[in-house]
N, C-alpha and C positions, 0 to 999 in steps of 0.2 A: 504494500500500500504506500503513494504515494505520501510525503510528507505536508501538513499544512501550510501556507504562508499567509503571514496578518499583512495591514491594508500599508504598511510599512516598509514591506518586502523590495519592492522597487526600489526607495529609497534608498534602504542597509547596502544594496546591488550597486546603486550609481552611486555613491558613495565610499565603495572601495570597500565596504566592511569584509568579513571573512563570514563565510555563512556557515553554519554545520548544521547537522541534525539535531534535536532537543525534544524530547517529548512529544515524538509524534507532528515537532512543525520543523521546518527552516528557519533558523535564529542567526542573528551577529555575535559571533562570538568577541570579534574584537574591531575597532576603527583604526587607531594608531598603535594599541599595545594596549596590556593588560597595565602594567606598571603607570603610567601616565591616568588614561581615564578614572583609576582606581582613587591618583592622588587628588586629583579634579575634582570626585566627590568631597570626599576628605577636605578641601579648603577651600572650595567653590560652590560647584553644583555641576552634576552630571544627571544626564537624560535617558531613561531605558524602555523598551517597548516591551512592555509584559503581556501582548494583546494575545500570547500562548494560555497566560493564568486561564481557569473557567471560571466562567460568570453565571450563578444560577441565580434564579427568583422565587422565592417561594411566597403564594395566598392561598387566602381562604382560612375558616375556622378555627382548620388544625396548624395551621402551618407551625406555630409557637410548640403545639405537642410531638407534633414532627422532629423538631428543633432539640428539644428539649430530650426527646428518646434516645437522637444519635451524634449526638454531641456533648462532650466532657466536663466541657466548662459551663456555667447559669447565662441561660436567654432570659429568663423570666427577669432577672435583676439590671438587665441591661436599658438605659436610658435610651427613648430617641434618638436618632440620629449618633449611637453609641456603633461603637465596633469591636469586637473581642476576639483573642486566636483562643484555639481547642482544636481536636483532637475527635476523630472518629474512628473509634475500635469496635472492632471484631469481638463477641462472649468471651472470647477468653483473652481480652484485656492486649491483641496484638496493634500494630495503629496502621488502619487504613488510609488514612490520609491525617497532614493539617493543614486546617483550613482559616481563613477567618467570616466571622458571620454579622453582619449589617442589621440594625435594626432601626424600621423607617415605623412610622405611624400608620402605614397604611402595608405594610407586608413588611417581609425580610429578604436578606440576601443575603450570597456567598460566595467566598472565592473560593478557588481549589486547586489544586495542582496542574498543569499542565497534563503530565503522564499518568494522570488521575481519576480525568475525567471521565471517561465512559464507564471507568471500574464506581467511581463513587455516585453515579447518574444512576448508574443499573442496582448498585446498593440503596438508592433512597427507594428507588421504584418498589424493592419488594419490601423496603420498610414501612410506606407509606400504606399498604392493604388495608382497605377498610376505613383509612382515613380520606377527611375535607380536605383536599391540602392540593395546589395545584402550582407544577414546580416547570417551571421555564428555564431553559439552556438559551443564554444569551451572548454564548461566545463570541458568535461569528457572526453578529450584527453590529459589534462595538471594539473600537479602538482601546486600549490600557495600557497609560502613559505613569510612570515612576519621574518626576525630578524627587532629586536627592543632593544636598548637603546644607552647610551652612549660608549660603547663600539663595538657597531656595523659596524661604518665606518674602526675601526682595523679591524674587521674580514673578512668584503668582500673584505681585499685586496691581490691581485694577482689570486683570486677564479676564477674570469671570464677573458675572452680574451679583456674587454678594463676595465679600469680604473674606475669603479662606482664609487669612493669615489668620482669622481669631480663632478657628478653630482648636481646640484641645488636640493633646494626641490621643491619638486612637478614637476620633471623632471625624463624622462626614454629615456631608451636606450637598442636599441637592441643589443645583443652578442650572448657569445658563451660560455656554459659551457659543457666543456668535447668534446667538437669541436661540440656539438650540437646547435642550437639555442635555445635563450633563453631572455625573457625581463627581463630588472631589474630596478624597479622605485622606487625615492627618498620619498618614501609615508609612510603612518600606521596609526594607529587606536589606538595609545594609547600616545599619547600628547609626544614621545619622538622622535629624531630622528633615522632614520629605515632606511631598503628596505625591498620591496617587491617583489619578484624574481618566473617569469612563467617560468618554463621548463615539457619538455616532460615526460608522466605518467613514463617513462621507467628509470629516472635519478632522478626522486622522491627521495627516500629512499636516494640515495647518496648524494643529495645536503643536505640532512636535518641531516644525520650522519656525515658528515664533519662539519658543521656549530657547531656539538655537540662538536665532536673532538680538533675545534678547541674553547669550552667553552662558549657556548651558553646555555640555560638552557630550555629544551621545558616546554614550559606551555601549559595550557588546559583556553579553552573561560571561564571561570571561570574571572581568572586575568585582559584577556581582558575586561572584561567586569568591573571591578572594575578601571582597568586604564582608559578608555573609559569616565566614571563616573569622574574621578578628573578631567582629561581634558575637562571637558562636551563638549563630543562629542557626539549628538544624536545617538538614536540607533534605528532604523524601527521598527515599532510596541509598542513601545512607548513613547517617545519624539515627534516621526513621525507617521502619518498613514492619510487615505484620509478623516478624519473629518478636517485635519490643516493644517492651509495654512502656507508658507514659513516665511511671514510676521512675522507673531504669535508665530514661533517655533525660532524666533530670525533667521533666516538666509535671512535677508534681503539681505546681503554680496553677498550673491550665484543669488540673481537674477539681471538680467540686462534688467530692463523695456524699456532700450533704444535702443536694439539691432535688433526692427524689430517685429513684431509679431509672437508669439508661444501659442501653449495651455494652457492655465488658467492666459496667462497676462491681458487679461481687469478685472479678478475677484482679480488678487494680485495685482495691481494698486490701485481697491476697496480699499484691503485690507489693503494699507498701510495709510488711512485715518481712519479705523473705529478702534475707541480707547475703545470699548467696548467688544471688546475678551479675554478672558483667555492669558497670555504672559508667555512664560518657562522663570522660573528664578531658582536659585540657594539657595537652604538652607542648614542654616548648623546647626545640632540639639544636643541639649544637652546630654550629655553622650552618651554612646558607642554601644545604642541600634539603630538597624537600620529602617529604616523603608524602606518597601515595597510598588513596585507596586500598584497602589489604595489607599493607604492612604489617608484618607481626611484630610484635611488642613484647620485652622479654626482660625478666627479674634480673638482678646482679649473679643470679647465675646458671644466666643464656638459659631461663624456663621459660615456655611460653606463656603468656599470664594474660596477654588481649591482642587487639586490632586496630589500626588506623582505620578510621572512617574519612575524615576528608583530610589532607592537607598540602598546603602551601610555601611558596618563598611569602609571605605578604605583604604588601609593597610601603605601606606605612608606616608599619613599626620595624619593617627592613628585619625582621627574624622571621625562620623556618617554623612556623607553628602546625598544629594538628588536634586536630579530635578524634577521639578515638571509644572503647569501652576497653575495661580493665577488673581482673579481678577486685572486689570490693577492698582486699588488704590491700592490695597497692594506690587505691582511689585518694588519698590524702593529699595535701598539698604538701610538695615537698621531698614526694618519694622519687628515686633515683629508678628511670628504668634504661634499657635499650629500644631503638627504632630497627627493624632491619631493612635497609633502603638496599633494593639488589646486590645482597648479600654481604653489605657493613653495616654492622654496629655504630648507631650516630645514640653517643648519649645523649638522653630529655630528662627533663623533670616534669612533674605534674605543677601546672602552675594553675593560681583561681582562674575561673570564667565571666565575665568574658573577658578576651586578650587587650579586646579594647572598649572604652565606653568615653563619650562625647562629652565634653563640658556642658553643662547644663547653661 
């Protein structure tokens, strides 16, 4: 099967980007360099077309008990125009996706993974039986645009018909760009502050060329994925997937065991007792070599004891960092392990998470 392209794709093309596969679409992985767009967010603002992420709508009745059934964290406690990340797991507490979920006065909504999409579509479908609840796929009729850094509250202002700068984080608001409608939420995926701005496939290309104009720097998932890393912020498919449970993967945070029953709370209740699972933690390894997805991870003496899940050279704090899971005795900050990066020994330490966090 052919891969998708968002309404952006031409653009990423005559613009020299590097295109790869990702989730089932054609993505820019990079414009000028990973390194460069990377520091652009970091001390400017860089521009990313997430028009891969899925966009679903849920109304009707149930929609909130829909909500509420297959999702980790509390819909019920969420404010208008609020926005929360969580977690959809499988009975026995593995995560199908994470997402985050929208709550408007008149419905809800949700983002989801890219590579996620028809698995977590066909999941709500047979969760939904017998419920009011009527859930719309709105991918591919809408653009989704990420500016991100510290320069990006300058730039969305006077863009849209009301005021986003005042937005809260993790708050969105509907408007209007170009007298169209349009959301724009106080969100992102790369430890800085952002928006993340839906508008119509037809306003694409202009909302992303003005945000240029006015000195935004488009990056490719490249960067994202290196910023993503310093903020350790999971990534699906590897931090995350349905062998691990919420507990394990460190996002205790996102679940709300008290909020009523949902899918997979009596197995992450379990879970949050059993102290004999692999835990993601944070390493940070000697010199400038990175290590990779797989890496095994091994005690002071060369035992194996866990996995690199993502890692990087990353370009901001210019050290090889990594996330990984490790047996729970070495999970401490401070413990000495090895990386084995094709077949040398790079010592790491477990350092806290995140690698990096933003000046408030």
């Amino acid at each position: 099967m052919s891969n998708l392209r968002t309404p952006l794709y031409q653009w990423h093309v005559d613009h020299k980007a590097r295109m790869v596969p990702f989730g089932g679409w054609e993505m820019p992985v990079q414009y000028t360099g990973i390194g460069p767009e990377h520091k652009a967010v970091r001390s400017t603002a860089g521009l990313f077309d997430i028009s891969h992420m899925a966009r679903v709508s849920f109304r009707g009745t149930d929609a909130l008990a829909l909500l509420e059934k297959v999702f980790t964290n509390s819909v019920a406690t969420m404010k208008d125009g609020q926005v929360r990340y969580g977690l959809v797991c499988k009975e026995d507490g593995g995560i199908l996706d994470d997402i985050l979920v929208y709550r408007w006065p008149y419905e809800f909504a949700a983002v989801i993974n890219a590579g996620n999409r028809s698995k977590i579509l066909a999941w709500l479908e047979t969760q939904r039986t017998g419920m009011a609840v009527e859930i719309q796929d709105q991918t591919l009729d809408t653009t989704m645009i990420a500016v991100q850094g510290p320069k990006s509250v300058a730039l969305v202002a006077g863009m849209f018909a009301d005021d986003v700068s005042a937005l809260k984080y993790y708050y969105a608001i509907p408007s209007r760009y170009k007298d169209k409608p349009c959301v724009v939420s106080r969100t992102g995926y790369t430890g800085e502050d952002g928006f993340e701005v839906i508008v119509p496939n037809a306003l694409g290309v202009t909302l992303w060329e003005e945000f240029i104009a006015k000195g935004a720097v488009p990056c490719g998932l490249g960067s994202r994925d290196t910023l993503r890393l310093e903020a350790a912020m999971p990534l699906y498919g590897h931090e995350l997937n349905e062998t691990i449970d919420p507990i394990h993967a460190g996002l205790a945070w996102a679940v709300k065991l008290d909020k009523g029953d949902f899918i997979g709370r009596d197995a992450i209740q379990k879970a949050t007792a059993d102290t004999t699972r692999p835990v993601r933690v944070g390493l940070e390894i000697e010199g400038k070599r990175a290590a990779r997805e797989g890496c095994p991870i091994t005690d002071a003496d060369g035992t194996n004891c866990g996995t690199v899940t993502s890692g990087s050279l990353c370009p901001w704090l210019d050290k090889s960092l990594a996330m990984g899971y490790v047996n729970p005795q070495f999970a401490s900050v401070g413990s000495a392990l090895d990386v084995d990066v094709r077949g040398t020994n790079l010592p790491a330490t477990v350092v806290p998470l995140p690698f990096y966090k933003r000046k408030k």
